[in-house]
C-alpha positions in Angstrom: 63.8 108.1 104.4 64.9 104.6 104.6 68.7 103.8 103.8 70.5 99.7 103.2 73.4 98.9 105.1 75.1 96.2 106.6 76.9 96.8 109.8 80.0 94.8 110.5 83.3 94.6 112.4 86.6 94.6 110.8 89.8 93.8 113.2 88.5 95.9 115.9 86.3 98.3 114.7 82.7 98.2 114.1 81.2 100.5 111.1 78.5 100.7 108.9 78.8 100.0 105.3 77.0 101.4 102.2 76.7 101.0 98.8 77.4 104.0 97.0 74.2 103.9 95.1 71.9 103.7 98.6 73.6 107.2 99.3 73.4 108.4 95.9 69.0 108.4 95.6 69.5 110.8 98.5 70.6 114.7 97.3 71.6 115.2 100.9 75.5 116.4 101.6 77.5 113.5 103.1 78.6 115.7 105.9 74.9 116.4 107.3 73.5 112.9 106.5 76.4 110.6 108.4 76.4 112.8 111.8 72.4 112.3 111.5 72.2 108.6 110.6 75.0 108.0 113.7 73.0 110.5 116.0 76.1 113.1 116.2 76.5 115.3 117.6 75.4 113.4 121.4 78.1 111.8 123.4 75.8 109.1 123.8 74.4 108.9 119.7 71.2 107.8 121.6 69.3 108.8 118.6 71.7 107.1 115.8 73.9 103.9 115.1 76.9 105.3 116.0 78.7 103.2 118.9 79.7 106.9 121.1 83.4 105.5 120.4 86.6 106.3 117.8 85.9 102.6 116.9 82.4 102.5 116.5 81.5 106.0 114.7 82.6 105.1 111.7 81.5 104.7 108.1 82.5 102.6 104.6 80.9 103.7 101.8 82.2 101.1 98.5 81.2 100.4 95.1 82.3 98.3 92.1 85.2 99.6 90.6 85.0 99.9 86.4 86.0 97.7 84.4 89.2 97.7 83.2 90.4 99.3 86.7 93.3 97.2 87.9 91.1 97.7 91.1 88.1 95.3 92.0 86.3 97.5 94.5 86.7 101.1 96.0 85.9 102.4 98.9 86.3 105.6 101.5 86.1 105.5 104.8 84.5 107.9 106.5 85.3 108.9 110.7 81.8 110.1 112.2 82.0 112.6 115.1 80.4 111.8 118.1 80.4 115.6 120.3 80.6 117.3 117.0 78.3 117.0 114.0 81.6 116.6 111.5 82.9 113.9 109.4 86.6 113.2 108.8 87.6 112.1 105.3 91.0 113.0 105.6 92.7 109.5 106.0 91.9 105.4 106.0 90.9 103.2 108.9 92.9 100.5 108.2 90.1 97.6 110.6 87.5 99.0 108.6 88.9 98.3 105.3 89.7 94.4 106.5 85.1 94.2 105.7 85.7 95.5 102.2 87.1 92.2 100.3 84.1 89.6 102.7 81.8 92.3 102.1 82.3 91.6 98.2 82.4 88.0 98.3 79.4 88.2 100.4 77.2 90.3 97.6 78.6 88.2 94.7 80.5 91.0 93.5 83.9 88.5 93.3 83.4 84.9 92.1 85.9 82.7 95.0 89.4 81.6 92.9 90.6 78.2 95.0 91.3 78.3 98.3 92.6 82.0 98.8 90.8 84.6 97.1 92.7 87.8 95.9 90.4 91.4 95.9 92.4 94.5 94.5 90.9 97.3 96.4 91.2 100.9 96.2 90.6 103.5 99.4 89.7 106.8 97.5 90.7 108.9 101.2 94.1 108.0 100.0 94.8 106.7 96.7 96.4 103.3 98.2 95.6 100.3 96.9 95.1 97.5 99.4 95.0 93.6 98.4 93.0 91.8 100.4 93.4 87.7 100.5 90.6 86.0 102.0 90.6 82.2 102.4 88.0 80.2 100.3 88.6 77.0 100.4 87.3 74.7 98.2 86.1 78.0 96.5 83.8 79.2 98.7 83.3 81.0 102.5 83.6 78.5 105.0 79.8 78.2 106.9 81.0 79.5 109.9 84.0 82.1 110.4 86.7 80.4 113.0 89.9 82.9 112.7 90.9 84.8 116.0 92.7 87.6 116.5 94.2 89.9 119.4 91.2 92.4 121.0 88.2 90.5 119.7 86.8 88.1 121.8 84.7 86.2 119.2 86.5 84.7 115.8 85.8 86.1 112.3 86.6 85.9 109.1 90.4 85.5 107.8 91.3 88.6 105.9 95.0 89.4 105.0 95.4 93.1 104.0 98.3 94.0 102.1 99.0 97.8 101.5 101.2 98.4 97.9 103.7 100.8 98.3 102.2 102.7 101.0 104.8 105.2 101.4 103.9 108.9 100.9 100.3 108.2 100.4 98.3 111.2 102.2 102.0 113.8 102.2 103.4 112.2 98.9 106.3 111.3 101.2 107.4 109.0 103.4 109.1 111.3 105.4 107.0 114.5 105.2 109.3 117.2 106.7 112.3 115.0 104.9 114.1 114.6 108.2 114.0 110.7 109.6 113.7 112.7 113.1 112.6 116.2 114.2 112.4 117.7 117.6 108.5 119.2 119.0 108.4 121.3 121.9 105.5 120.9 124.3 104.7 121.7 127.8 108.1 123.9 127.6 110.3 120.3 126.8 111.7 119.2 123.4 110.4 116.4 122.2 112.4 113.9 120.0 109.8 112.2 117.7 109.9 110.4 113.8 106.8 111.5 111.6 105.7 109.2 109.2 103.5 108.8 105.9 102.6 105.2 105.0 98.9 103.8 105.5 98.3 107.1 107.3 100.4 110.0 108.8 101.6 109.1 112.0 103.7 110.8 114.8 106.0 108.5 116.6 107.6 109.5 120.2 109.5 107.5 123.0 107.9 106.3 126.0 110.6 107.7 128.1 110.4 110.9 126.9 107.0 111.3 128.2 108.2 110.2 131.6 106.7 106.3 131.1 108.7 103.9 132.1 109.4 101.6 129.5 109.5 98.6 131.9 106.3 99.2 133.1 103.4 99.1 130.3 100.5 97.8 132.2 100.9 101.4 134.1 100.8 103.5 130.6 97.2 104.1 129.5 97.0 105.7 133.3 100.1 108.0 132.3 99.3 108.9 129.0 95.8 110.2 129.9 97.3 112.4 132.6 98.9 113.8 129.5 96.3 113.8 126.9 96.6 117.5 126.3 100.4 117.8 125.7 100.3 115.1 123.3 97.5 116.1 121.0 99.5 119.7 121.5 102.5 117.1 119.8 100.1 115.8 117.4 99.2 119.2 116.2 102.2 120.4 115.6 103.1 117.6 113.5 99.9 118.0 111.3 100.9 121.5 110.7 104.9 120.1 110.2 103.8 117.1 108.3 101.7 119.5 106.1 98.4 118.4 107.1 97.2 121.7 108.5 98.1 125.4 108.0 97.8 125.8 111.8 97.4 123.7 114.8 93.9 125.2 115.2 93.0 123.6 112.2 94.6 120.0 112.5 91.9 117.3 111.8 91.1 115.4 114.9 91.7 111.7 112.8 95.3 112.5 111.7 98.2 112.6 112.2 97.7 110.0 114.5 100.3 109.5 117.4 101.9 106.1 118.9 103.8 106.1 122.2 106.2 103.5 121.7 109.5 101.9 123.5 111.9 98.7 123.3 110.3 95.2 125.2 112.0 93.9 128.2 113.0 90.4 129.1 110.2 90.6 131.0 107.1 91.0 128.4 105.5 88.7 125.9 107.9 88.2 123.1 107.8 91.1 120.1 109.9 93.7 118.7 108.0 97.0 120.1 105.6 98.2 122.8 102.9 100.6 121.4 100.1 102.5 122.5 98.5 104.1 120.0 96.1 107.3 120.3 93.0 107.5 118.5 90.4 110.8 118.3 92.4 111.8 120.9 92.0 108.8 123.5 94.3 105.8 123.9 93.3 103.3 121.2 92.4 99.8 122.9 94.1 97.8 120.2 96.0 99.2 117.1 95.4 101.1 114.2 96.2 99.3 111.3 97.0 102.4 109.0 99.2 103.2 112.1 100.7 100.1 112.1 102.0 100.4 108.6 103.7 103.5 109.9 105.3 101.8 112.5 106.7 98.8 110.0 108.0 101.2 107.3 109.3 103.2 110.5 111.3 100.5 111.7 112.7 99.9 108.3 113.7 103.0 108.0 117.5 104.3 109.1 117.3 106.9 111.9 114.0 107.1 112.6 112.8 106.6 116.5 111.4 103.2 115.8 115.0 102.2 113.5 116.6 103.5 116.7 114.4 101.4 119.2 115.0 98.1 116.7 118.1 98.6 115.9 117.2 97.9 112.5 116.9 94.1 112.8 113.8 94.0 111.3 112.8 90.5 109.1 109.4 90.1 107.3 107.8 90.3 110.1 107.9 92.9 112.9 105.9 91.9 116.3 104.2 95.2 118.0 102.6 94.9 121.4 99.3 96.5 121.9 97.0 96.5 125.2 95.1 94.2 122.9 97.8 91.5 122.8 100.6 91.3 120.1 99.9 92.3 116.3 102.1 91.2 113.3 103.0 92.6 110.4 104.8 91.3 107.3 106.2 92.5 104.0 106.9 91.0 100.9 108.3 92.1 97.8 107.3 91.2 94.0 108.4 92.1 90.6 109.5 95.9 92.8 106.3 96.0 94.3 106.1 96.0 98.3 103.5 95.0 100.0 103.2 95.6 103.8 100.4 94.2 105.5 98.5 92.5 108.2 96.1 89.9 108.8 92.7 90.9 110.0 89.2 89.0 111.1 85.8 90.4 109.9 82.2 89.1 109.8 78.6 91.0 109.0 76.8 91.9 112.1 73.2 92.6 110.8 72.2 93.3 107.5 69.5 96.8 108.4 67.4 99.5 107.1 68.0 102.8 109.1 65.1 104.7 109.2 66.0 108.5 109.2 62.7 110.8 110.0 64.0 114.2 108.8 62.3 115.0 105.4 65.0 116.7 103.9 68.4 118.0 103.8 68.1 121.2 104.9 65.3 119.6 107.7 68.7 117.4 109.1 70.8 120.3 109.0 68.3 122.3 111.4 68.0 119.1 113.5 71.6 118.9 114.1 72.3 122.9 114.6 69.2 121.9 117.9 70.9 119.3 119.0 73.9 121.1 119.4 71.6 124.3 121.0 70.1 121.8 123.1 72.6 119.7 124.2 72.7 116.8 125.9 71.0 115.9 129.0 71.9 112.5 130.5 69.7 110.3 133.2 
């Protein structure tokens, strides 16, 4: 079997995009044909297109909305395991959405309007409609993309995605457990944190509560992985508080997500917040940009951790440090609409025909149940 796609980074993610109707001539379940296509479940995906990262296993499969829709273009998103044969539908990547709007200009699907070009899109995961603004001027692409952006070393495409009314999306509230603050216990200590609904469901806790010192963020990534297993134990528990999960066996590796986060000192690069955000259960090498939604609406939001860390002098903007470099997010308002976004970069990588040599469905089912019997042998 022989599938279309185009495979292209977004902020910084990589993933592989398909039209709905490639997928749709196969009868194959979603959930066996990704994992096969990405070579999951192999820590390497030696025999797939995955990367072997959170931010490289990862799928967008779009289509034309109807017409009619107040959307353009929908899409899902779709996280790939990379141990585990398993696909994660359960919330929005928000890089990988930043190829959705130049993947449409790209196909013709949207006719350039001036020098910015507006594309209403809809991610299905969650209901949320995202507007993306991608600059056209003199109505087209320019020939070459020039925009930069922190964590990505080469420049892309300008992409400015704007989330409308994000609150509540996944939990149907911006505060799932209604409190602006709860209290985990892990590792036998209680555990002040803020969870949060809006782009995706994250779980926010203070740097010094996890013994970081807040003046010190270079030295972070080494603490938090010393910890890795008390804070997905936090992360759990929040998917079950947050109603996410029934128990904390069951919580979905993707979400909630968690962000470590504390106030900047005199001595860093000028912004509002330090973050470190945790991704498939590793620290994230940029930002999520679902996450970072969170952490705006957080901010704005009296009593929360982030309100607390702010002190509530939050403007349009709101300037979050990453181990990337410093992200910023803005909001605007409109006829009672809110719009909280952030500006992306994304360009195609390769335009490809993967090549998939299992027959069937039920012959990439058995392949995958072998490669897990197997396992995996590395040189």
């Amino acid at each position: 079997m022989k599938i279309e796609a185009e495979w292209m980074r977004g902020g910084t993610s990589k993933c592989w995009v398909f039209d709905t109707g490639h997928l749709q001539e196969s009868a194959w379940s979603l959930d066996a044909l990704l994992p096969r296509l990405f070579g999951s479940p192999d820590s390497r995906q030696i025999d797939g297109v995955g990367g072997a990262t959170s931010t490289t296993s990862k799928a967008v499969i779009l289509h034309r909305a109807p017409a009619g829709d107040e959307a353009d273009v929908e899409f899902t998103f779709a996280q790939v395991g990379i141990e585990e044969s398993t696909v994660d539908w359960g919330s929005n990547c928000g890089n990988c959405s930043a190829v959705v709007g130049l993947y449409a200009l790209e196909k013709g699907w949207i006719t350039p309007t001036g020098d910015l070009t507006r594309i209403v899109t809809r991610n299905t995961n969650t209901g949320q409609i995202i507007v993306q603004r991608v600059p056209t001027p003199h109505g087209a692409l320019p020939p070459a993309p020039h925009a930069a952006m922190p964590g990505v070393p080469f420049p892309g495409y300008r992409v400015g995605l704007g989330f409308q009314d994000p609150a509540g999306r996944t939990t149907g509230k911006l505060l799932p457990t209604g409190s602006a603050t709860d209290t985990i216990t892990a590792a036998g200590i209680p555990l002040r944190v803020s969870m949060i609904d809006a782009g995706a469901p994250v779980v926010i806790v203070r740097a010094q509560e996890l013994g970081l010192d807040p003046a010190r963020y270079d030295s972070w990534r080494t603490g938090v992985e010393l910890q890795l297993g008390t804070l997905e134990h936090i992360r759990r528990q929040a998917a079950v508080r947050m109603g996410l999960a029934r128990t904390v066996a069951e919580a979905a590796r993707a979400i909630p997500k968690l962000a470590v986060v504390a106030a900047p000192t005199t001595a860093d690069p000028a912004c509002d917040v330090n973050v470190m955000m945790l991704s498939m259960g590793k620290p994230h090498p940029a930002l999520a940009i679902t996450g970072s939604i969170a952490l705006t609406l957080a901010a704005r939001t009296p009593g929360t951790v982030l309100h607390g860390l702010t002190g509530g002098a939050v403007g349009e903007t709101l300037w979050l440090r990453t181990p990337a470099g410093v992200v910023e997010t803005w909001s605007e308002e409109n006829d009672g609409t809110l719009l909280v976004g952030v500006d992306r970069t994304a360009r195609t990588i390769a335009t490809a025909t993967i090549h998939l040599p299992e027959a069937s469905g039920t012959a990439v089912a058995a392949s995958s149940a072998g490669a897990t019997l197997r396992g995996a042998h590395h040189d």
